[in-house]
C-alpha positions as CSV (number, residue, x, y, z in Angstrom):
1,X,9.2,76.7,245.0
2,X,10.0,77.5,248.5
3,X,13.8,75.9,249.6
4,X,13.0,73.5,252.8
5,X,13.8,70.5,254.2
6,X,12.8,67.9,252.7
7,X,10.0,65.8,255.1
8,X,9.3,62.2,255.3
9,X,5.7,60.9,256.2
10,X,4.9,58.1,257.7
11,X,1.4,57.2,259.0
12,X,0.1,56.5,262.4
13,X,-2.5,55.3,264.5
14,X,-5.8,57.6,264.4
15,X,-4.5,59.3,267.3
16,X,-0.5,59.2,267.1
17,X,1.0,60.3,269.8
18,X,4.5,61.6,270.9
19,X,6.7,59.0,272.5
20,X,6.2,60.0,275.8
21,X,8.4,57.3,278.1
22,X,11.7,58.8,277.4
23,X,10.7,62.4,276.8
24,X,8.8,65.2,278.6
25,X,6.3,67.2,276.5
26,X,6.7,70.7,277.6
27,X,4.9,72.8,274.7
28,X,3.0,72.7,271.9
29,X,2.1,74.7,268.6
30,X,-1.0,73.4,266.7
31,X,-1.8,75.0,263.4
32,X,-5.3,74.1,262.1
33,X,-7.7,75.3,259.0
34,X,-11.5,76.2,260.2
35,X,-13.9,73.6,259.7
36,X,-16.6,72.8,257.1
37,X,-18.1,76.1,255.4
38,X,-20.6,77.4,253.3
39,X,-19.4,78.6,249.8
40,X,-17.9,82.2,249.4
41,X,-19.6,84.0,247.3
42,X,-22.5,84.4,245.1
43,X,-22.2,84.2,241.2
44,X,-24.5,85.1,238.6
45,X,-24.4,82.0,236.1
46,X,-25.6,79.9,239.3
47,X,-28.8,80.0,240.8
48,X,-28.5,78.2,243.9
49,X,-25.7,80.5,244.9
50,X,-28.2,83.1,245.1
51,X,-30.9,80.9,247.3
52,X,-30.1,81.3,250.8
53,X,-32.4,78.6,251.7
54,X,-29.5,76.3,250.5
55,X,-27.1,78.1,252.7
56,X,-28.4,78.2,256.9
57,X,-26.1,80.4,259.0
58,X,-24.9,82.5,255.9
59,X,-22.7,82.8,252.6
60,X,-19.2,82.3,254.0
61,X,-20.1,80.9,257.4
62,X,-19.3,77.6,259.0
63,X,-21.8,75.2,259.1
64,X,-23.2,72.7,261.7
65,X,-20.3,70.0,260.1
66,X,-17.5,72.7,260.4
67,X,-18.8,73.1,264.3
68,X,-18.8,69.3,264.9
69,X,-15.7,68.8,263.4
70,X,-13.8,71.4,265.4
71,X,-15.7,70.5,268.8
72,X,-14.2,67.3,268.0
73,X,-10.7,68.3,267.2
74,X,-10.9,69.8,270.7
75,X,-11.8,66.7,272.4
76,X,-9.0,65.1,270.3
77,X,-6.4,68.3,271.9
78,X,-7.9,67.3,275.5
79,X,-6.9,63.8,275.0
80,X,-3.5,64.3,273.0
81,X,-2.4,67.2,275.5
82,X,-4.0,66.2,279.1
83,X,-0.8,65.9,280.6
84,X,0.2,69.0,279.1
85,X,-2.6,71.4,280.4
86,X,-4.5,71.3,283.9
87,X,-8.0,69.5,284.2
88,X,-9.2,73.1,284.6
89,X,-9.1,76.1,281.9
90,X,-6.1,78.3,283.2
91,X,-5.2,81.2,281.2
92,X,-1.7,80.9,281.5
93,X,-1.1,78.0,279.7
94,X,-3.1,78.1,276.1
95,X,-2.6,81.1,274.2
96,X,-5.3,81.4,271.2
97,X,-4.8,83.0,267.9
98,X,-7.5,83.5,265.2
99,X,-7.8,85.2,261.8
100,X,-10.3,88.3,261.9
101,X,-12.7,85.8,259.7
102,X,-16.1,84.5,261.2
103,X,-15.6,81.3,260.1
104,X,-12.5,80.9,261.9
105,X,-13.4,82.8,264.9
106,X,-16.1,80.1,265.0
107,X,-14.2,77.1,264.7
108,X,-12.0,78.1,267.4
109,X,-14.4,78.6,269.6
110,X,-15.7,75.1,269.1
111,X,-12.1,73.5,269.4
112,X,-12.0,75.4,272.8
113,X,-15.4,74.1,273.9
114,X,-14.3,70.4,273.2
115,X,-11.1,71.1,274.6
116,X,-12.1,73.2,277.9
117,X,-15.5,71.8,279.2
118,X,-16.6,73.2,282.7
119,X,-15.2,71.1,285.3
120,X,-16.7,71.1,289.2
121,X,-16.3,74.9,289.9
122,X,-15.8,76.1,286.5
123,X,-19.8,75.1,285.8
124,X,-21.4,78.6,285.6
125,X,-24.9,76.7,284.9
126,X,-25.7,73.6,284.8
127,X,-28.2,73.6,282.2
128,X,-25.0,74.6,279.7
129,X,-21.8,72.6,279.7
130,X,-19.5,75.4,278.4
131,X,-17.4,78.0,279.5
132,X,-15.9,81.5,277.9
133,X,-12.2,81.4,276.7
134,X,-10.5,83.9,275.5
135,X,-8.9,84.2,271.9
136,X,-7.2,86.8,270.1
137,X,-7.8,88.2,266.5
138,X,-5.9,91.2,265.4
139,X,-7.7,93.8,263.1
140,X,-8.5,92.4,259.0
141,X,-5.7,94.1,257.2
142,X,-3.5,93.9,260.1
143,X,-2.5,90.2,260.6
144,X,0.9,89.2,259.9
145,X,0.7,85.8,261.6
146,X,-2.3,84.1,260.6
147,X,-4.9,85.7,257.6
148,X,-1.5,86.7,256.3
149,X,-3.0,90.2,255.0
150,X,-1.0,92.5,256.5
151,X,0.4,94.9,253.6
152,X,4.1,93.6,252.3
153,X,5.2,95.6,249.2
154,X,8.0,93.3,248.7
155,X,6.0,90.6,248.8
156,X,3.5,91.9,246.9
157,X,6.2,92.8,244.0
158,X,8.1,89.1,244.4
159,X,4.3,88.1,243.5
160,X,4.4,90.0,240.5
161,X,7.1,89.1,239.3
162,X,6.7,85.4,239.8
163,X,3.3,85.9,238.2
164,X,5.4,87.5,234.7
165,X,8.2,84.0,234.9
166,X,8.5,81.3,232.1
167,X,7.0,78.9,234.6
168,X,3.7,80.8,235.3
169,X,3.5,82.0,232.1
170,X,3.8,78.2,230.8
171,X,1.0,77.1,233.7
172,X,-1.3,79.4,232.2
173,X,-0.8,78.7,228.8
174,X,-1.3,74.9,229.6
175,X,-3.9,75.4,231.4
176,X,-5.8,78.6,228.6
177,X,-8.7,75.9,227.8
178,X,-10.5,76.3,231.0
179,X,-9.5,79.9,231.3
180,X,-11.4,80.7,227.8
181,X,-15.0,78.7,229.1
182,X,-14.9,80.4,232.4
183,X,-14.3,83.6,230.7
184,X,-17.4,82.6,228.0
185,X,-19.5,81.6,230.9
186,X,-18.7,84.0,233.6
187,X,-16.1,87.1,232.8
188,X,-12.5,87.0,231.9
189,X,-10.1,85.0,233.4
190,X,-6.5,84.6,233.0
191,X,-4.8,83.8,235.8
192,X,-5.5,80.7,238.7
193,X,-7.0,82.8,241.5
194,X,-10.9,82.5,240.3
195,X,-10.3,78.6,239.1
196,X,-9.4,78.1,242.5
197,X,-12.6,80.0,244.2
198,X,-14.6,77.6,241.8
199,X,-13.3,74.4,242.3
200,X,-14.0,75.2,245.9
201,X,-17.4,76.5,244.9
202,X,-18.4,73.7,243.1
203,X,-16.9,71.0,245.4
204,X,-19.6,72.7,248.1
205,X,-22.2,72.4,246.0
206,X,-22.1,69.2,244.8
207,X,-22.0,67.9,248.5
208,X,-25.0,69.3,249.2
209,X,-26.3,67.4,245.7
210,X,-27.0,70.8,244.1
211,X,-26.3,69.9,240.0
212,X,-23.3,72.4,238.4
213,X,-23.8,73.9,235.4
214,X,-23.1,71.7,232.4
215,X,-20.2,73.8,231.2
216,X,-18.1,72.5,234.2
217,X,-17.8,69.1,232.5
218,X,-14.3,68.9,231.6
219,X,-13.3,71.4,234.0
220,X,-14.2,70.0,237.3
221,X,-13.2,68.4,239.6
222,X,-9.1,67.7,238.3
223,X,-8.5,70.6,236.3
224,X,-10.1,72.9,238.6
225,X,-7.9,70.6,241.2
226,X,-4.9,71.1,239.5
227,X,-5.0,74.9,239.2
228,X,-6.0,75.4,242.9
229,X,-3.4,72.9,244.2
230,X,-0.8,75.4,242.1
231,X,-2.3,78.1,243.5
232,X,-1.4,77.0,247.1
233,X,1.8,76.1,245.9
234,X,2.4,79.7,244.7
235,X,2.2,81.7,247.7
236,X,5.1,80.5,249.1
237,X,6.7,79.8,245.8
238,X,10.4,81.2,246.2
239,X,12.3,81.4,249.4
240,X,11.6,85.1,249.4
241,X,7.6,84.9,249.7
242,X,8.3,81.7,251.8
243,X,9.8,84.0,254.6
244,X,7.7,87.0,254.1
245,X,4.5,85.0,254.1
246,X,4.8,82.8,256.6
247,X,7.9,83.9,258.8
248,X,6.1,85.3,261.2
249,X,4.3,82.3,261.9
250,X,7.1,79.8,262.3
251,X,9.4,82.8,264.1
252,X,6.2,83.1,266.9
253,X,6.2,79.2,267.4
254,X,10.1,78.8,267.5
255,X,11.0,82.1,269.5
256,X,8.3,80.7,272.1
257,X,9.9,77.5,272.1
258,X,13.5,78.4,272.6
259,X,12.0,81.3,275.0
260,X,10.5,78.4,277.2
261,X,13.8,76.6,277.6
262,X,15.7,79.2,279.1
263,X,12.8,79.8,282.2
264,X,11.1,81.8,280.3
265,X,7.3,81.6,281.2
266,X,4.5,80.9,278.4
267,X,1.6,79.4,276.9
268,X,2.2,75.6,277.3
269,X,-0.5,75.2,273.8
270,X,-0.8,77.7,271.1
271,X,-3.6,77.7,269.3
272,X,-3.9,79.3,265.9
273,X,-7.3,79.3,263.3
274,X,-6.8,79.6,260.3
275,X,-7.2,79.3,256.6
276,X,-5.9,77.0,253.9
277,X,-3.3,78.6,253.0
278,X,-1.9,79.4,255.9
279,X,-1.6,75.0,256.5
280,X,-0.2,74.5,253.1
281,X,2.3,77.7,253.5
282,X,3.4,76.1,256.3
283,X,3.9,72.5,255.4
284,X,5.5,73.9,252.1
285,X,8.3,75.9,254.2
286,X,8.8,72.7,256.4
287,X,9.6,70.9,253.3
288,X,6.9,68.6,252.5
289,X,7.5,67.4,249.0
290,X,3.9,66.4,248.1
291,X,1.9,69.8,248.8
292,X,-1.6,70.0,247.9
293,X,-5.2,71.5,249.1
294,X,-5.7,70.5,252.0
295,X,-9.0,69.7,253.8
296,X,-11.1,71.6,256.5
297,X,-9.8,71.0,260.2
298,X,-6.4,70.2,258.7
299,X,-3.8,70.3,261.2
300,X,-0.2,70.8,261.3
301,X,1.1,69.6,265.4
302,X,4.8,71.2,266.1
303,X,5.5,69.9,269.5
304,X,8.7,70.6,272.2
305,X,9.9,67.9,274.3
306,X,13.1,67.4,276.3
307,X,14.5,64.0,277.9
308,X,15.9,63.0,281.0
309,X,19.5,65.0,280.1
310,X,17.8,68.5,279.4
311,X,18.1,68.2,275.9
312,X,15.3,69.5,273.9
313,X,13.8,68.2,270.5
314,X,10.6,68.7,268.7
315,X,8.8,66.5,266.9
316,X,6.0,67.8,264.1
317,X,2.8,66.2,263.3
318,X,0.0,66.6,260.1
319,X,-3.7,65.7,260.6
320,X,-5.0,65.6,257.1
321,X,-8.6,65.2,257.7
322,X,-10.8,65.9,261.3
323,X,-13.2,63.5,260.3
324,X,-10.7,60.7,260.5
325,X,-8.6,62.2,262.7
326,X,-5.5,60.2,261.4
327,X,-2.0,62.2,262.3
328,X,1.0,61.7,260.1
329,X,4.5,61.6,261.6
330,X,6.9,64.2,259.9
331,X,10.7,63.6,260.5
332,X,12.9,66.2,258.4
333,X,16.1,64.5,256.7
334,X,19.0,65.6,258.6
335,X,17.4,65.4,262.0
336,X,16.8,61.9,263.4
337,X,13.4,61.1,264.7
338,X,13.8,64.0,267.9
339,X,15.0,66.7,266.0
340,X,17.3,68.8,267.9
341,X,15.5,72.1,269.0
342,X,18.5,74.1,267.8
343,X,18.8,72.0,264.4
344,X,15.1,73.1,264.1
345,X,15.8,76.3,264.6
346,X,18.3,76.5,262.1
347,X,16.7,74.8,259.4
348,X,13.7,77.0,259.5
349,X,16.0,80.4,260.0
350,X,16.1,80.7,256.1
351,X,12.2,81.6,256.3
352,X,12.3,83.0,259.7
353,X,12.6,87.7,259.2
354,X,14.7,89.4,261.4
355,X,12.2,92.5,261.1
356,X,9.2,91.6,258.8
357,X,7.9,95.4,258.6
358,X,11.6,96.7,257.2
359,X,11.9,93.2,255.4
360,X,8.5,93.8,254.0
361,X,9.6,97.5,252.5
362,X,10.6,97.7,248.9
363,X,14.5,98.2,248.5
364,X,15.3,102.0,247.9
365,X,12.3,102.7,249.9
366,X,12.0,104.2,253.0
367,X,9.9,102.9,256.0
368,X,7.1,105.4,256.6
């Protein structure tokens, strides 16, 4: 497992807040999963996969939840961050970040249109309260900071060799029992990647009250539960994948951060739509001992202030659900409740790359 600081959570109000009387907020990185989806794929043993009656706007897509639910988080943005951001859109201070997928192309969209409604001359027409805002998703196969699916051979080979340890070879021996009826009832499985893609699958479907096959008694939900929470846990398993998965992210949000206090001019918000994984990865290199699956519109908050003497500290927020909107205070040990900017910067250097491409090349091997 990933080396970190070790967090301590304590809840707050439904809309927590930063203590604003003795500080200045003067930027903000908020790290969300897309909202409410339709299931992934389509599979053979299940019928209503296969009926796209049961699925409106597409296998894969968000649905009319997921858009509420982000248009939502965007009001919530508005109200957490007005004295943060202008009344009116302005380009210069929110920088948007998206993964190449649909569904989180889409939810960002909605977050910006509950965060940026048309205000006096921003109303373009009047019969439609919304305006254009710009986001930014680099090419599938190419994203470093956010789908994570830019190619890392030495990632890829500390996967593989994580996937051959005592440990992982012990998971999957505890866990052979569901691997052997999935395999009887679907095709072979061995490892926790397709448990995971069904517990989501079936989690979907029996929301919608569509009955699962009876051969999932047993399996789902904990089992199911239990392999796809290891499964999150996994990609950022050793310090090593830790940094090469998601160092770019943290390095983007803390660079900008320490950029910002030395004049440097910036995004105020930074916006960035994402997956799963990409949530969990995160609160996993921040330390937070309890990791587990989290839930769509998931949030992670990593906010910059600075007080009356210049001195700058950030303080980092979780929102574990959008639909009840409750944010979590999360204060690492060794930094008091405003955590020193420079501390922070510290204790996230061990997963932060000095050069992810040459970090990402094999050793022995040269770059192309």
């Amino acid at each position: 497992m990933a080396a970190g600081v070790l967090l301590v959570a304590a809840l707050l109000s439904a809309h927590a807040r930063a203590d604003h009387q003795a500080t200045s907020l003067q930027m903000a990185g908020v790290v969300f999963r897309h909202g409410h989806r339709n299931i992934m794929r389509q599979y053979d043993f299940d019928p209503y996969s296969n009926n796209v009656s049961y699925w409106p706007g597409g296998i894969g897509q968000i649905t009319s939840r997921g858009k509420m639910q982000m248009y939502k988080f965007g009001q919530l943005l508005r109200e957490r961050y007005s004295g943060l951001l202008s009344d009116a859109y302005t380009p210069e201070e929110t920088l948007v970040r998206s993964s190449s997928s649909p569904r989180c192309v889409s939810s960002a969209l909605c977050v910006l249109a509950g965060l940026f409604p048309p205000t006096d001359q921003e109303v373009w027409n009047p019969d439609l309260l919304w305006q254009p805002v710009p986001l930014y998703a680099p090419e599938e196969g190419h994203d470093k900071l956010i789908r994570m699916d830019a190619d890392c051979p030495a990632y890829r080979e500390e996967f593989n060799r994580q996937m051959s340890s005592p440990e992982m070879r012990a998971f999957n021996s505890n866990y052979s029992d569901v691997y052997r009826v999935i395999s009887e009832h679907w095709k072979p499985v061995s490892d926790f990647e397709e448990p995971n893609n069904l517990h989501d699958h079936f989690r979907i479907e029996e929301e919608r009250g569509i009955p699962l096959p009876d051969w999932t008694r047993g399996l789902y939900p904990d089992k199911l539960l239990q392999i796809s929470n290891q499964y999150h846990i996994f990609r950022t398993y050793t310090p090593l994948m830790a940094r090469l998965k998601m160092g770019p992210l943290v390095k983007d949000v803390v660079g900008r951060m320490i950029a910002s206090t030395g004049g440097a001019s910036g995004a105020r918000l930074l916006l960035y739509s994402g997956h799963d994984d990409m949530v969990t990865g995160l609160l996993g290199v921040l330390g937070l001992p309890n990791r587990f699956k989290v839930r769509y519109g998931a949030a992670v908050f990593l906010e910059l202030h600075s007080d009356p003497t210049g001195n700058h500290h950030v303080q980092v927020f979780f929102m574990a659900d959008t639909d009840e909107q409750q944010i979590q205070r999360i204060h690492p040990v060794g930094c008091d409740t405003h955590c020193d900017l420079d501390m922070f910067a510290n204790l996230t250097a061990t997963v932060t790359p000095v050069d992810w491409d040459q970090e990402c090349q094999l050793r022995g091997a040269e770059a192309p």
